[in-house]
N, C-alpha and C positions, 0 to 999 in steps of 0.2 A: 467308155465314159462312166459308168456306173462305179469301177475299180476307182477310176480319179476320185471319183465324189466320196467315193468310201475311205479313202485314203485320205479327204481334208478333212471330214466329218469326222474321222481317226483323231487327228491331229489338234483338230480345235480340242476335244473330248481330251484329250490326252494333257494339252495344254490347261484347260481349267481343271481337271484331275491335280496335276501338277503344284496349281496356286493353292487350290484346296487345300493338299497336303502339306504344305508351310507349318513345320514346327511351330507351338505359340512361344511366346517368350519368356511362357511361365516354366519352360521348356529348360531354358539356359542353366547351367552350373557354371562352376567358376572353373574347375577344371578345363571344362570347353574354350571360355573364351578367353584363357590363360595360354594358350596354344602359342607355339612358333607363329608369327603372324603370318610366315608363309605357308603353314597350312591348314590355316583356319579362315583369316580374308584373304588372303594373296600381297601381292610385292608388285604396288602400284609402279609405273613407269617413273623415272626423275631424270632432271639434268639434259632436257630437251635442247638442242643444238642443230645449227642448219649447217649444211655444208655448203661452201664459201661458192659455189655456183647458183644458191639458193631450189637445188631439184629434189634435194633432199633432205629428212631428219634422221639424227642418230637420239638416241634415248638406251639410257639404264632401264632394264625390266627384267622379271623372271615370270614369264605367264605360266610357267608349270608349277612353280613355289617350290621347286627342289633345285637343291644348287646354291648358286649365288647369282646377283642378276649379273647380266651379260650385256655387251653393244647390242643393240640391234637400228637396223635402217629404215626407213621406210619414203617411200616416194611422195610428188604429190597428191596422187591419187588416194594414197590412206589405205590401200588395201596390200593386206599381206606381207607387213614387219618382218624381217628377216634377220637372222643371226647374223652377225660379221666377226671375224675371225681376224682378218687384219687392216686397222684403223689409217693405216699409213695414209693411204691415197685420198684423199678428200675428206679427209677427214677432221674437225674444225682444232685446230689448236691455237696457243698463244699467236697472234700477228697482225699488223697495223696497216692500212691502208695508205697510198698517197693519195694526193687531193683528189681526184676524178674516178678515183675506185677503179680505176683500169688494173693495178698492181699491188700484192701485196709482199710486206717483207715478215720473215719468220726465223728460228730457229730449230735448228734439228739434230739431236746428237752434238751440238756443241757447233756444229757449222752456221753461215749464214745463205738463204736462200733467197730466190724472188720467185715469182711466180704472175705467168699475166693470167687475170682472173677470165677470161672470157675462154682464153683455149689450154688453160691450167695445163701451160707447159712450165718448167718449173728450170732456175739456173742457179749455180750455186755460185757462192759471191768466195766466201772460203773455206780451206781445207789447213787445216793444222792440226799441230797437238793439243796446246791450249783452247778451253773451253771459250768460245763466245757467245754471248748471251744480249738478250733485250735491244735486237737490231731498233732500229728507227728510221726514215726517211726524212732526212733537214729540207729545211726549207725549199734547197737546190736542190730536188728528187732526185738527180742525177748523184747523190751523196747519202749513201749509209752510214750511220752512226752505230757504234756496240760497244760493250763493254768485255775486257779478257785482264785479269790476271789486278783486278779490282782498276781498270785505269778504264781513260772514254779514247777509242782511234774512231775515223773515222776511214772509208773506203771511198775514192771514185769509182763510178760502177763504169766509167765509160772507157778511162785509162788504168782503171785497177791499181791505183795509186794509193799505199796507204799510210797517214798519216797518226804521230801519237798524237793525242792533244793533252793527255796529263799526266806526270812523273810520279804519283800518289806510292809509298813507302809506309808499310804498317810502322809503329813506335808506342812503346807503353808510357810515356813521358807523356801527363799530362801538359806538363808549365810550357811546352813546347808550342803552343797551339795559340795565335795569337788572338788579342780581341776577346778573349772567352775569361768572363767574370765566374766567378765560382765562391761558394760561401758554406764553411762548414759547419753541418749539419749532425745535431745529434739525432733526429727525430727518432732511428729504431730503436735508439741505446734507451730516448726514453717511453717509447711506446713498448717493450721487454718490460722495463721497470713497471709503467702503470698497468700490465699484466701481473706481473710475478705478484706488484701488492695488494691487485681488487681482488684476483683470483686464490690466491695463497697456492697456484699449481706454477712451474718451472718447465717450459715447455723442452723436451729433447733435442738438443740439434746437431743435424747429421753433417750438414755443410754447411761453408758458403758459399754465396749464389757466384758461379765462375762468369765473369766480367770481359776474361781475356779474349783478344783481338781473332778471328779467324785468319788462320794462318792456310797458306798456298803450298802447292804442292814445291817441294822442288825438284831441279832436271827437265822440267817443261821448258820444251822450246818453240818457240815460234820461226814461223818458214813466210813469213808476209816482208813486204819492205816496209820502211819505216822513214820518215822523211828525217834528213840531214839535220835538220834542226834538233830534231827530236833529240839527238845525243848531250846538246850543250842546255836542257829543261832542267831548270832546279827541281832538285828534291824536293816533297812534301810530305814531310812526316806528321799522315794520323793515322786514328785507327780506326775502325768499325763505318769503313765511307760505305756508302749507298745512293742509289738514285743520278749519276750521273748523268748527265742532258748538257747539251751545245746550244746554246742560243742560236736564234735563227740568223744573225749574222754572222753568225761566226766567232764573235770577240769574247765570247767567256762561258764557262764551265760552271753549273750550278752541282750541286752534290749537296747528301745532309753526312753529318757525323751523329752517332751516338756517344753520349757521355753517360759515362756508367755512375751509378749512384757511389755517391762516398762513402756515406755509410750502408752498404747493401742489407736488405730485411733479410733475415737468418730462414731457412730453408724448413719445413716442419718434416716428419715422417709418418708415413700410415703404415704400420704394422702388417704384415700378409704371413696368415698361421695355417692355411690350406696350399701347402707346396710341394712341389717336388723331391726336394730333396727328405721333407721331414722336419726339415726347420724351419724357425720362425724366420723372415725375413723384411727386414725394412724396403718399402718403397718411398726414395726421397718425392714430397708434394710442394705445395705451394708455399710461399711466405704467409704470415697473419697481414689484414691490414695495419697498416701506418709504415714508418719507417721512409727513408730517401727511397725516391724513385730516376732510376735513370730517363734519360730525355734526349730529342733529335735538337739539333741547330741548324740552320742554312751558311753554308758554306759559297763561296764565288772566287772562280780560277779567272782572272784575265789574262789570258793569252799569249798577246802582245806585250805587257809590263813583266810574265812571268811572276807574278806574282798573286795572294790569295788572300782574304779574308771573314772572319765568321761576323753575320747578320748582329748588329749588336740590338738586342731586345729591347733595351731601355726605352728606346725610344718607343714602344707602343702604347698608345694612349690608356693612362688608368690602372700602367703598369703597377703601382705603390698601392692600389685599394685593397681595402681590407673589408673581408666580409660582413653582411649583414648583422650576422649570430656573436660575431666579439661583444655585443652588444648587452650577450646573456651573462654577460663574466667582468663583472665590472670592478671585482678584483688582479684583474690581469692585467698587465701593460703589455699590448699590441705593438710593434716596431713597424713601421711603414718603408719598405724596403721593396724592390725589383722582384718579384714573383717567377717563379722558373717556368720556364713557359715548355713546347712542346713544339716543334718545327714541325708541318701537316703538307700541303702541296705546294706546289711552285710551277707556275704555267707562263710560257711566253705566246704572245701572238704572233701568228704566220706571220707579220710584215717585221719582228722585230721592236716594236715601236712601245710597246706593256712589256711589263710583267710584275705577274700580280702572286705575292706571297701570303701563303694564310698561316696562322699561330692559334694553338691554344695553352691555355693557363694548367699547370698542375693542379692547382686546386679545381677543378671543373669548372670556374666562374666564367672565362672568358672564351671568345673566338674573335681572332681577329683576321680580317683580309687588309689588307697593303697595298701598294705600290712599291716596286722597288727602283730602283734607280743604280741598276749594276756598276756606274762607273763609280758611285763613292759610296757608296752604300747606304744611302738615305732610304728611309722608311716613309710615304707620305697613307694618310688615312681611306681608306673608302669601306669599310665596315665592320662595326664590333658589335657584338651580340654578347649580351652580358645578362646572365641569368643568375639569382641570388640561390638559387636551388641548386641545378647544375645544368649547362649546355646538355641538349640531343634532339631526340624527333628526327623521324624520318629525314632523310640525306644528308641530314644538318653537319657540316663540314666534310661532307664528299661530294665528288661530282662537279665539282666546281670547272669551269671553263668556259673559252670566249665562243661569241657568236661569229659569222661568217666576215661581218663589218671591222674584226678586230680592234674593235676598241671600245665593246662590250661584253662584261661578263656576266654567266648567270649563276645562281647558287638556289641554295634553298635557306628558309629560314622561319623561326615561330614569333617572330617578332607581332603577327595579327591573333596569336593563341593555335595555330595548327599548323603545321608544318607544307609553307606554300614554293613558290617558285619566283623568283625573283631578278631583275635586270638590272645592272648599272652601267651606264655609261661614260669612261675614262676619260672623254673628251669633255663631256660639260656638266657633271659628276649628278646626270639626271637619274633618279630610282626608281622602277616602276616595278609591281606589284602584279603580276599575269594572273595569277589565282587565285581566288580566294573565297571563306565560307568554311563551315563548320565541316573540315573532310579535311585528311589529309591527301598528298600526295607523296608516290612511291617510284622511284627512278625512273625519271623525266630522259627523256634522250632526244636530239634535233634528229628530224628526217635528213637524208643523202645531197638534198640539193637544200637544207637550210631554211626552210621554209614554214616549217610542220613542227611544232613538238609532238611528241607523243609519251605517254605515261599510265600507269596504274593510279586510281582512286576510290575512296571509297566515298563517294559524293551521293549515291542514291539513298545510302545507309552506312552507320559506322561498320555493319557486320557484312557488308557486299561489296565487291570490289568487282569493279569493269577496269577495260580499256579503252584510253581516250584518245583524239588529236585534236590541235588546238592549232589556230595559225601563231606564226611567230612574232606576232606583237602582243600577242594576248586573245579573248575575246570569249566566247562559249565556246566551252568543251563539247565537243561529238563525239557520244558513245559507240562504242564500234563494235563489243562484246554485246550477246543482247541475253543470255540465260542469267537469271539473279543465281548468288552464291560465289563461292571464289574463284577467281580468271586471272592464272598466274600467265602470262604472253608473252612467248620469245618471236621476237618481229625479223623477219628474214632478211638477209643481207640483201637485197632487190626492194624490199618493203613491200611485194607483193599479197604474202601471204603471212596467216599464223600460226604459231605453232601453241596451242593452250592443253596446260593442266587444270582443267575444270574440277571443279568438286561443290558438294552439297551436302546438307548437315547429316544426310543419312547416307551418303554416297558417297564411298572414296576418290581419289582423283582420276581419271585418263586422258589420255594424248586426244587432243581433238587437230583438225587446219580447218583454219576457214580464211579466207580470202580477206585482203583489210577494206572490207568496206562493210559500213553503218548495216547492220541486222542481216549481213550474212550466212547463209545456213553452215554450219559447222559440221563436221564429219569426225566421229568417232573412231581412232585408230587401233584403243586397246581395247582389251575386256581381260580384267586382272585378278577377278573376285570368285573365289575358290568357294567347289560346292560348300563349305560347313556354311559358311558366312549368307549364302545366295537363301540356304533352307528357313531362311528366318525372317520375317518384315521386321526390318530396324524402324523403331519410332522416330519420328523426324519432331525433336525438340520444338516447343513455342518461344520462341524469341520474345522475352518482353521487357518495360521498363516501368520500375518503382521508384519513389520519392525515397533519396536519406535523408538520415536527420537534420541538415544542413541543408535542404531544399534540392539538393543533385539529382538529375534522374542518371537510375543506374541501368545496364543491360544486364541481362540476366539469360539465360535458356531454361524452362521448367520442365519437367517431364511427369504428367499427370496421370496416376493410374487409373485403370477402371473400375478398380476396385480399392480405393481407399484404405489403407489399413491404420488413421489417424497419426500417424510417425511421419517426419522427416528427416532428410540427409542435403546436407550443404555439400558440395564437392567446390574445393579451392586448388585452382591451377596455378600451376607452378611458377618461376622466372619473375614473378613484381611484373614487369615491361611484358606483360605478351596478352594477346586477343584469345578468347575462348566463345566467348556467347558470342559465333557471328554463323552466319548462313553455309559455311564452307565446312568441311572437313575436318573436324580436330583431330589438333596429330598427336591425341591423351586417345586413341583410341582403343585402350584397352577399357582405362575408366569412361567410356563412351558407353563401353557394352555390359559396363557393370552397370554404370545409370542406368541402361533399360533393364537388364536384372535388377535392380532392387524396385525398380518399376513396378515390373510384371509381380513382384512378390506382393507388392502393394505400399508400398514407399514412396509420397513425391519429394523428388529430387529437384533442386535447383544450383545451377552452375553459375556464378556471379561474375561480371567482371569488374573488380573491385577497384578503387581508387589505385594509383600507379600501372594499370592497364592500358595497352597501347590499344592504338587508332579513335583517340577522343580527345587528341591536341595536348598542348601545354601545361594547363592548370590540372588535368587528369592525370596525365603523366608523372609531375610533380609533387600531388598529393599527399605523398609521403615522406617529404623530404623535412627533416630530422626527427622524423617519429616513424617509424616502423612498427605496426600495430595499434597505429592512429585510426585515418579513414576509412585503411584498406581495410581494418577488424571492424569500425564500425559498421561497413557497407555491408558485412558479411551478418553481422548481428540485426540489422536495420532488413535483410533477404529473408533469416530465421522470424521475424515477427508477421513478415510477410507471409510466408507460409501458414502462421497460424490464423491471420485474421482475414486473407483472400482463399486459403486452401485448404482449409478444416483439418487444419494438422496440432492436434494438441499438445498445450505447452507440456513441459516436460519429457517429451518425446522425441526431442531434434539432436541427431549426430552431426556428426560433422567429419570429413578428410581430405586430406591432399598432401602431396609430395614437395618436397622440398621448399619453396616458399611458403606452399599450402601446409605442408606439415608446421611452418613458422608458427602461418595464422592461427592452425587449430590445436595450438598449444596456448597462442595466447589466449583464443577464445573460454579454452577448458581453462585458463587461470583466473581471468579477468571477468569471465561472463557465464560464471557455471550456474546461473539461474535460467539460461536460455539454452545453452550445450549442454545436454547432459551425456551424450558418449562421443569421444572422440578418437581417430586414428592417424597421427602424426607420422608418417613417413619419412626419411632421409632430411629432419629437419632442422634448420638451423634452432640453436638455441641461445648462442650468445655471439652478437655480431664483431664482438672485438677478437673473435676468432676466426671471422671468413675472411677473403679474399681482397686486395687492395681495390683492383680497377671496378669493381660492381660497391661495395660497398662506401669506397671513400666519397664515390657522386651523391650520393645517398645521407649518408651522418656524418660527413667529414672523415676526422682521424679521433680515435678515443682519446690520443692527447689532447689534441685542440679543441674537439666539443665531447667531452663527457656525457653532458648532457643529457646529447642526443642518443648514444649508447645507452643508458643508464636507462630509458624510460623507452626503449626500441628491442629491447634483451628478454627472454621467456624466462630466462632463469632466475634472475630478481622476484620475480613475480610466483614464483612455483608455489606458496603458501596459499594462493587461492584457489588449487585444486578441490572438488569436489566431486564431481563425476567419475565418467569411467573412462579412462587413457590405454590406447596401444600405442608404444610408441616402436616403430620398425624402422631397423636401420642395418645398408651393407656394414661390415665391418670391414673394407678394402676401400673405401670411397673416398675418392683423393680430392674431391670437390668438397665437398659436407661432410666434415670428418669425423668418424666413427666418438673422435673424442667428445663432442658436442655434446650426443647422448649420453655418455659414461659421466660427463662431470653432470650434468642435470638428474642422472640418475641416484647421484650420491647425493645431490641436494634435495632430492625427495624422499632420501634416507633418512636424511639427518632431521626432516622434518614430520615424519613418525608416518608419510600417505603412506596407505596400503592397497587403494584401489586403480591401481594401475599395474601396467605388463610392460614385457618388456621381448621383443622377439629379433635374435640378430642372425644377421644371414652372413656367413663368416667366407664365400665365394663373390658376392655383387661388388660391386662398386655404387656410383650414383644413381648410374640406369639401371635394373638389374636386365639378365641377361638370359638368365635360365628360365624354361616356366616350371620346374619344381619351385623356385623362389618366388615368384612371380603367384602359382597358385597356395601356397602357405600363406603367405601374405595376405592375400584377398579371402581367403578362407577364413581367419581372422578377422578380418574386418567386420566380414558380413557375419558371422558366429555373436562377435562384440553387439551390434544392433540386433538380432534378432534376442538375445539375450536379455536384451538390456530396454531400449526403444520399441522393439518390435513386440514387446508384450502388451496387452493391454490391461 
C-alpha cells in the first residue's frame, strides 16, 4: 500500500512539475512556429466518414506527424484508431440508396454493383470493357440506371435486361444544336483593349483556352445486350453532355450541355525560374477577369418521339433586367436583351408528377427555380432570388430537393437577410419559412424516415456553431452538440450516432462520437498535438464587438498582453467571404501563433472580421460590393482606433498584415490611412483587381468593361501616392492565384513615384500558399523585424 501511494503522490508531483514547466510565450521565436505543422502541432484527423453499416469511422490522420496522413478506422466504442491498409471492404465510397435503405448501388473499377446493407453481401450488375459510372435506382428499384460511353442505359436487375436510352454523338458544329440562341460577344477582345490602355502593359499569352469536346476511347466494346430498338435511335449530335437522369417514368432523358465561350478569355502565364532543368519555364494560369464565359443549358430527350430539345431561357422572369449600377453611367446606352444564364440542378419527384429546374444569370444577379413541363418545354415560375450585389450565402443554389409528400420543395435562401431554409409547395404554390433569425444555416439534410431535419448553425453566436434537429414543418431547433466553439458533424447512416471535429480558439480539431441525443457526453477519439505545440499555454482570444463608423457592430478577437508595450497589430485574414474571430480553430494557424508571439512581446493584436466576412448574413456579406477597400478597410481602420482609445495602444504605433486579401486591405490601408497604419506587411496581395480571376471577382465589381468604376476606386495601385509608412510587401514568384505580376507592376508604380520607404522580398519556390518553412520563416522574420523597428519602439 505505501509503494501505491508513493507512486500517485509521484505522479500528481510529477504532473504539476510538468504544468509548471510550460515554456512562457515570451519563449516563442518564429523559427519555432514556422515549423512543418506536422512537427510542431500535429496533423489533426479530416474527412470523417461512416461505414455504410454505421459500426464504424474512417478518418485521414497522422498521430505521429511523420509521413503523410493515412486511413485509419475506428469503432464505436472510440477506443484504439487503427491503421487500414485496404479501403476496399466497407469502406464509404460514391453510392445511393433505394427508398427503404435496405440496398445500396455503387460503382467500382468501372463495374456496377449492389449491395444489401444489413448482410453487406455484395452482387455485381456488370462486367465489361467500357467504363460505367453514376449508377442510380429509377423509380422501379428493380431498374438501374448508368451512364457508359457518354450515353444513359438502363439494366433490369431481375431479368438482366439492358436497354440504350440515348444515341448521344460528340460534334464540333455548333448551328447543329437546336433551340439554342447564341449572340456574339466581343467582351475579352474588349476587356484585353481596357487593359492594354489603363495599364500601358501587354499581357503574354501562352494559349487559348482549349474548349474541345472529350473524346472516348476507341476499340471499346461492350459485352451487355442492348434492346432492338436501340439500333433504329436517331443520332444526337453534342458535345460536352453531362448529367444524364431518366425521369421517373420513363418517358424522357434530362442531360446539361456546355457551351463554350465564343470569345474564350486568353490564358496568362506565371514564369517558374527555380527548375530542373535550369531554365526558365512558363506555367500556363488562369484568364484575367472579363471576357465570354462558357455556360451549361438543360437539355430533354423524349424517348417515345426520339426526339430532343434545349430549355429555352427566355422565358424566365426578368430575363432582359439590367443592373442597378447602369445607373452610374449615364453616358452609356444599355440594350435590354436575354442575359446568358447558367443551367444549375434539375430534380424530378419519386411519383413523376414535378420537376423542378434551377438557373442562374451570368452576371451574378439572378437564381431562378422553375417548373418544367417536359412534354413542351414550358418554364412556369416558383422562385427568383434577385440580388443587386450578387447571389450566395450559405447553400444558396445547392441542395435543393423534394420532401417525402413529392410535391414539395426545399431550398435555402437570404431573402430574410441570412441564409435560411425554406418550403414550397407545387401543389398550391404555399411558402413557408422553417428558420429564421439573425444566424445562418449550413447543410440542412432530412432524417431516413422524413421527419427530422437536421443541420449545422451558428444561432447561439455568429462564431459558434452546434448541431440542430428540427421537426419537419418547422418549429424550434434542438441543440444536440452541447460544448460552445466549432461542431463540424457527420450523422451516421442509422442516425444513431456522431461523428464530430470539435475545435476551440485555442485548441485544434479531434474526432469526438457521441450519440444524437440533446447534451450527450462525447468521447474523444484522437489526441493529434505534438510535444512542441502541448509545451506552451496557447492564449484563448477575447472574442468582442465594436461600433463602425456606420453604426455596425463588428467581431473582432483581441489578444491583450500583460505587459503592454503601447504598439499595436491588426492581423487581416484572407478570402473577403470567410470567418476568423469565432470560437473554433483558425485554419490561419500559423498567424494564430504569431498573434500570441507578438503578444507575449507586448503587442495587442486584434484580428477583425471585417465587412464581406461570412456567417453574418446578407448585408455583411455584401458590404463590399463595387467598392473593395470600402467597409472592409473602414472596419479595419474603425479596430485600429479601437485599439488606441479601449487598449492604450498609442497613435502612431499600429501595424497592420495579412495575406492575400489581407495583404489587399493593408495596402490600402498604408495608402489611404497612413495617419493611423504606420507599418504594414502585405503578403501575396492583390493590387489591381482587373488582373485577378473572373468567377471571385466578377460577383464582386462586375467586369472592368461594364463598371470601371467600381475597379477604379476598389484597385491599390491607383492609390499608391498616398504611401507614408513603412511597407513590406511579400510575394511567391510561382503563384498562379495572385500573380507574381501584381507586385512587380505596383512596384514600378512606386518607382515612378520617388517612395523609398518600402521593401520588397520575393520568394522565387512558393506559390499562393507557401510550402516550405525556410519561406514561411524569412517571411515572418520580416515582419516582426518591420514592427519591432518601427512600432515597437518607443
Amino acid at each position: 500500500m505505501k509503494k501505491f501511494l508513493l507512486t500517485i503522490s509521484f505522479l500528481i508531483v510529477a504532473g504539476f512539475l510538468g504544468f509548471a514547466q510550460q515554456k512562457p510565450l515570451t519563449q516563442l521565436t518564429v523559427e519555432e512556429i514556422m515549423q512543418e505543422p506536422d512537427q510542431f502541432v500535429g496533423i489533426m484527423p479530416s474527412r470523417p466518414q461512416w461505414s455504410r453499416d454505421s459500426k464504424s469511422i474512417f478518418f485521414m490522420w497522422n498521430p505521429s506527424g511523420e509521413g503523410f496522413p493515412s486511413y485509419h478506422k475506428v469503432g464505436l466504442d472510440g477506443n484504439n484508431p487503427e491503421v487500414i491498409e485496404d479501403t476496399s471492404e466497407g469502406f464509404p465510397s460514391n453510392y445511393q440508396y433505394n427508398k427503404d435503405r435496405s440496398k445500396i448501388v455503387f460503382e467500382r473499377s468501372g463495374d456496377i454493383f449492389t449491395m444489401d446493407v444489413k448482410t453487406m453481401t455484395e452482387k455485381k450488375i456488370t462486367s465489361t470493357v467500357a467504363r460505367e459510372t453514376n449508377p442510380t435506382f429509377h423509380s422501379d428499384e428493380s431498374v438501374i440506371t448508368f451512364i457508359t460511353d457518354n450515353n444513359l442505359f438502363s439494366i433490369d436487375t431481375k431479368t438482366g435486361f439492358i436497354k440504350q436510352l440515348t444515341n448521344i454523338k460528340i460534334t464540333d458544329n455548333e448551328a447543329d444544336r437546336p433551340s439554342r440562341t447564341s449572340s456574339a460577344r466581343d467582351g475579352n477582345r474588349a476587356q484585353d483593349k481596357w487593359i492594354s490602355d489603363d495599364q500601358q502593359v501587354t499581357s503574354e499569352i501562352i494559349r487559348e483556352q482549349n474548349n474541345r469536346p472529350r473524346r472516348f476511347p476507341t476499340g471499346a466494346q461492350r459485352f451487355f445486350q442492348q434492346d432492338q430498338n436501340s439500333a433504329r435511335m436517331s443520332t444526337i449530335e453534342l458535345d460536352n453532355v453531362s448529367g444524364l437522369q431518366l425521369s421517373p417514368d420513363g418517358k424522357y432523358v434530362s442531360f446539361t450541355v456546355r457551351v463554350a465561350a465564343e470569345n474564350p478569355a486568353k490564358n496568362t502565364i506565371v514564369p517558374n525560374y527555380v527548375t530542373n532543368s535550369g531554365y526558365t519555364t512558363d506555367i500556363p494560369a488562369r484568364s484575367k477577369v472579363g471576357g465570354d464565359q462558357s455556360y451549361r443549358e438543360f437539355g430533354i430527350y423524349n424517348i417515345e418521339a426520339d426526339s430532343f430539345y434545349i430549355l429555352d431561357t427566355k422565358q424566365l422572369p426578368g430575363i432582359t433586367d439590367l443592373p442597378d449600377y447602369v445607373k452610374d453611367y449615364p453616358d452609356r446606352s444599355f440594350k435590354k436583351e436575354p442575359r446568358k444564364v447558367n443551367a444549375g440542378s434539375m430534380i424530378w419527384s419519386n411519383d413523376g408528377q414535378y420537376t423542378i429546374v434551377q438557373f442562374s444569370s451570368l452576371d451574378n444577379k439572378d437564381l431562378w427555380i422553375m417548373r418544367l413541363l417536359p412534354s413542351s418545354g414550358d418554364l412556369i415560375p416558383v422562385d427568383r432570388q434577385r440580388d443587386e450585389a450578387w447571389i450566395g450565402g450559405p447553400g444558396v443554389g445547392r441542395g435543393m430537393s423534394f420532401l417525402p409528400d413529392n410535391k414539395t420543395i426545399y431550398y435555402q435562401s437570404e431573402k430574410s437577410g441570412y441564409s435560411h431554409l425554406y418550403t414550397h409547395d407545387l401543389s398550391n404554390g404555399v411558402v413557408k419559412q422553417l428558420t429564421s433569425g439573425n444566424y445562418e444555416v449550413y447543410n440542412p439534410q432530412l432524417s431516413n424516415d422524413g421527419k427530422t431535419w437536421y443541420f449545422t448553425a451558428n444561432m447561439k453566436h455568429p462564431g459558434i456553431r452546434h448541431f440542430y434537429s428540427m421537426p419537419l414543418k418547422g418549429g424550434t431547433p434542438t441543440q444536440i452538440t452541447s460544448e460552445d466553439g466549432h461542431n463540424d458533424v457527420t450523422l451516421s447512416p442509422d442516425e444513431k450516432n456522431l461523428a464530430i471535429l470539435y475545435s476551440y480558439t485555442n485548441r485544434p480539431p479531434e474526432l469526438f462520437i457521441q450519440a444524437n441525443k440533446p447534451g450527450a457526453a462525447k468521447k474523444q477519439v484522437t489526441e493529434s498535438l505534438q510535444a512542441g505545440f502541448k509545451q506552451y499555454d496557447w492564449y484563448q482570444p477575447e472574442v468582442i464587438k465594436f461600433k463602425a463608423e456606420d453604426g455596425e457592430m463588428v467581431h473582432a478577437r483581441v489578444y491583450k498582453p500583460e505587459n503592454p508595450n503601447g504598439a499595436g497589430v491588426i492581423f487581416v485574414h484572407g478570402a473577403g467571404y470567410l470567418q476568423n474571430a469565432h470560437y473554433g480553430w483558425s485554419t490561419y494557424l500559423r498567424e494564430y501563433m504569431f498573434n500570441n508571439m507578438l503578444m507575449a512581446k507586448g503587442y495587442t493584436v486584434l484580428d477583425i472580421d471585417y465587412r464581406a466576412s461570412s456567417g453574418y448574413g446578407r448585408d455583411w456579406r455584401t458590404g463590399i460590393y463595387r467598392h473593395m477597400g470600402g467597409k472592409d478597410l473602414s472596419d479595419n481602420i474603425d479596430g485600429a482606433k479601437l485599439l488606441i482609445s479601449d487598449y492604450g495602444v498609442e497613435p502612431g504605433r499600429i501595424g497592420m498584415y495579412g495575406g492575400s486579401y489581407g495583404g489587399f486591405i493593408t495596402l490600402f490601408a498604408m495608402f489611404n490611412n497612413p495617419d493611423v497604419i504606420a507599418s504594414g506587411a502585405a503578403l501575396r496581395s492583390v493590387t489591381d483587381w482587373a488582373h485577378y480571376n473572373h468567377g471571385y471577382t466578377s460577383n464582386i465589381l462586375n467586369t472592368p468593361t461594364e463598371d470601371p468604376i467600381a475597379y477604379k476606386r476598389s484597385s491599390p495601385i491607383y492609390f499608391a501616392e498616398g504611401l507614408q509608412g513603412n511597407l513590406l510587401i511579400a510575394h511567391g514568384m510561382v503563384d498562379t492565384n495572385v500573380h507574381f505580376q501584381d507586385v512587380v507592376r505596383l512596384a514600378q508604380r512606386l518607382i515612378e513615384l520617388g517612395k523609398d520607404n518600402w521593401e520588397m522580398a520575393l520568394y522565387p519556390v512558393e506559390n499562393h500558399g507557401f510550402t516550405t518553412p525556410s519561406s514561411w520563416t524569412d517571411e515572418y522574420k520580416r515582419i516582426f523585424k518591420l514592427y519591432e523597428t518601427t512600432i515597437g519602439k518607443k
